[in-house]
C-alpha positions, 0 to 999 in steps of 0.5 A: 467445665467451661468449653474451653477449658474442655478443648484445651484438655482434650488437646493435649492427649495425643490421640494420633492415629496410626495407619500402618497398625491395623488393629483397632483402635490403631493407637492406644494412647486414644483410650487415654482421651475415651477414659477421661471423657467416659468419665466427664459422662459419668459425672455429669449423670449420662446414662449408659455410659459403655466404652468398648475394647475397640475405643467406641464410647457411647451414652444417652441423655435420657429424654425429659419429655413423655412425647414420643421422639426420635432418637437423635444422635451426634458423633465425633472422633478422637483420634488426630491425623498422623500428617503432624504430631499430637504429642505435646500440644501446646495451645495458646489463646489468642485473645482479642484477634487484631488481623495481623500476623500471628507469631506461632514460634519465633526461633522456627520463625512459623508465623500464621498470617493472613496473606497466607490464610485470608479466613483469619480475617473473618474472626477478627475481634474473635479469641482464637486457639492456636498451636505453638508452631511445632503440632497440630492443635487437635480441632479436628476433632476434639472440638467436636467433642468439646461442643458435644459434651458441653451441649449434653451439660447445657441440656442437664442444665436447663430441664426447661428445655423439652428433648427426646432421648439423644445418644452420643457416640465418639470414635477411634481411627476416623482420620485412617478411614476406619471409624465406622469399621466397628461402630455397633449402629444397632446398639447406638440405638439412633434414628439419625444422628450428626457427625460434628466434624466440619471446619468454619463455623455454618458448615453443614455437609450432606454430600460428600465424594464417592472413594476408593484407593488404588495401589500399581507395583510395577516390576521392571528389569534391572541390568547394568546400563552400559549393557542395558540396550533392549534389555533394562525396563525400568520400573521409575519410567513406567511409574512416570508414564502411567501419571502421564496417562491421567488427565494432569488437570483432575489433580486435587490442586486444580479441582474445586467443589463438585470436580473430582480428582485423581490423586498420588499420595506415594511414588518410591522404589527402585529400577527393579521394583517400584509401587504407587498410590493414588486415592479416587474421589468424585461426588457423581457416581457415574463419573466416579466409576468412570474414573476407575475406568480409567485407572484401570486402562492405563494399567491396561495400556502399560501392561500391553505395551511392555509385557504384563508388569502392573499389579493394580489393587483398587478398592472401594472406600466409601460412598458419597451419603447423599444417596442414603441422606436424601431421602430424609432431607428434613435431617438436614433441614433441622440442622439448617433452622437450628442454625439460623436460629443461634445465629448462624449463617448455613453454608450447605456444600459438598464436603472435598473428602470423607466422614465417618457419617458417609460410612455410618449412612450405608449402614442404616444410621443417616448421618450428615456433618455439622461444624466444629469450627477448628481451620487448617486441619492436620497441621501446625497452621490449624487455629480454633475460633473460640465462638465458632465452637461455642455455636457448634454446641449451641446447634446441637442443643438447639436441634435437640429443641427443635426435633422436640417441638416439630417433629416430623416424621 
């Protein structure tokens, strides 16, 4: 099956994941695309193929070679973002991309243009995978999946090329921050792996932020406002004042690269009662327990001033994997010669958020991320350059040759 042709199946499974159901998966419609690529697996003769209760697919391609090799791992999710519908994918390739604005639904008037998405012209002349305007697409990450499955078939195909035992593993509930929740890193059975999760085509991520959620409900005091003079403590007002509090300059609209952020996902409630949101990301540790500090002298300094009437709930999410990656650089080196060697550009850069391989690094499996190719992730302006994913494939294939050839360890 052509690469394409394996994308645009997977895409039109909604797989949306579901962050107020905390079963796992979250959704069970995300079996529906783990059974059909368990049984792509199957089929092309992969070996220990198991699907568990909880939507964790794994199998191997057995090694055609009698040295002895590390095992190699590559990951990517099924699920999709709850930020926009999966349901009902419709993609549409654009063949031969002119440059110019492209019509994504004409009676909604959605246009993908370049004015507003500059990284378009860098794929001119490139077929692109678009949405028709009313879902996300899907990239993120059944790209990653595409390239994955169609590398381990390129591989059965081409015995010629020496490899060592490879492991897949595809994952539920990444975009909700829980696919590593249940990921059974003994029975993967890798000595590393790579996510295939990242955006434009030579992305290669080993560092990403240190995370952690932090959720305030205040309890104000409701009184009727005529007769509301030193009585009333509105709850809204101290919602306002603990932002004002957090420096407005380390928002996620004004940081880039390696500064981090504080960010308000949520504000609702009443005078009485009000809760909000916020998620914490630094890529330095020291700063990102800094910024913790922080949060919680604000809560501090409210509760002092009118009485004891903050709740602050804070909790780590995850590390930033450079700590646990490091240590075996030559991971990420073969993952940079692999590209070059395809023709690839590397781009080695923070990533601005998480993957299931942060996770999967404190928890013995070093796991860095590599590009799938799909832009403008969880929504209806996200778009796949065709080549961007057929070179994801080409660098997994091409890691796998590599390992065999020079291994280091």
């Amino acid at each position: 099956m052509d690469i394409v042709d394996r994308f645009i199946k997977y895409a039109r499974i909604d797989t949306q994941s579901d962050e107020n159901n905390t079963q796992t998966p979250s959704t069970q419609k995300q079996f529906n695309l783990a059974k059909e690529v368990e049984q792509e697996a199957l089929e092309m003769g992969l070996t220990d193929v198991s699907l568990d209760n909880n939507c964790y697919l794994m199998a191997t391609l057995p090694a055609n070679t009698q040295k002895k090799l590390p095992v190699i791992g590559f990951i990517a999710h099924f699920d999709t973002s709850p930020d926009m519908s999966g349901k009902n994918v419709n993609p549409r390739i654009i063949k031969n991309y002119d440059g110019k604005e492209i019509i994504l639904n004409e009676p909604k008037e959605v246009v993908l243009s370049p004015a507003d998405f500059p990284e378009l012209l860098d794929h001119v002349g490139e077929d692109i995978i678009v949405t028709d305007g009313t879902t996300l697409l899907g990239a993120d990450d059944k790209a990653g999946i595409a390239a994955i499955m169609n590398a381990m078939q390129y591989l059965i195909d081409h015995p010629e090329i020496e490899h060592g035992k490879i492991r897949i593993g595809f994952t539920p509930d990444e975009e909700i921050g829980r696919g590593a929740d249940k990921f059974d890193v003994a029975k993967f059975g890798a000595d590393w792996a790579y996510t295939i999760d990242g955006s434009e085509v030579g992305e290669l991520e080993y560092e990403n932020f240190n995370a952690a959620s932090a959720k305030i409900d205040i309890q104000g005091r409701n009184v009727h406002p005529g007769y509301a003079k030193g009585k009333m403590v509105n709850a809204l007002h101290l919602a306002n004042e603990l932002i004002a509090l957090l420096p407005e300059s380390e928002r996620p609209e004004h940081t880039v690269d390696y500064e981090g952020f504080f960010h308000l996902i949520s504000l609702g409630g009443t005078v009485e009662e009000t809760s909000l949101s916020f998620i914490i990301r630094d890529h330095d540790r020291e700063k990102f327990e800094e910024r913790k500090r922080l949060m919680e002298s604000a809560v501090e300094t409210l509760n002092k001033k009118y009485g004891d009437r903050l709740t602050l709930q804070m909790k780590d999410q995850y590390y930033n994997m450079r700590e646990k990656v490091e240590p075996v650089k030559y991971i990420v080196d073969y993952a940079y010669q692999a590209m070059e060697e395809v023709g690839v550009k590397p781009n080695v850069k923070p990533i601005r958020g998480g993957t299931d391989g942060a996770r999967l690094s404190f928890m013995g499996l070093p796991c860095p991320n590599i590009f799938a190719g799909g832009m403008n992730f969880h929504g209806k302006y996200e778009f796949l350059p065709i080549p961007s994913m057929k070179k994801a494939s080409e660098v997994i294939v091409k890691i796998a040759e590599i390992v065999a050839k020079e291994e280091k360890i």
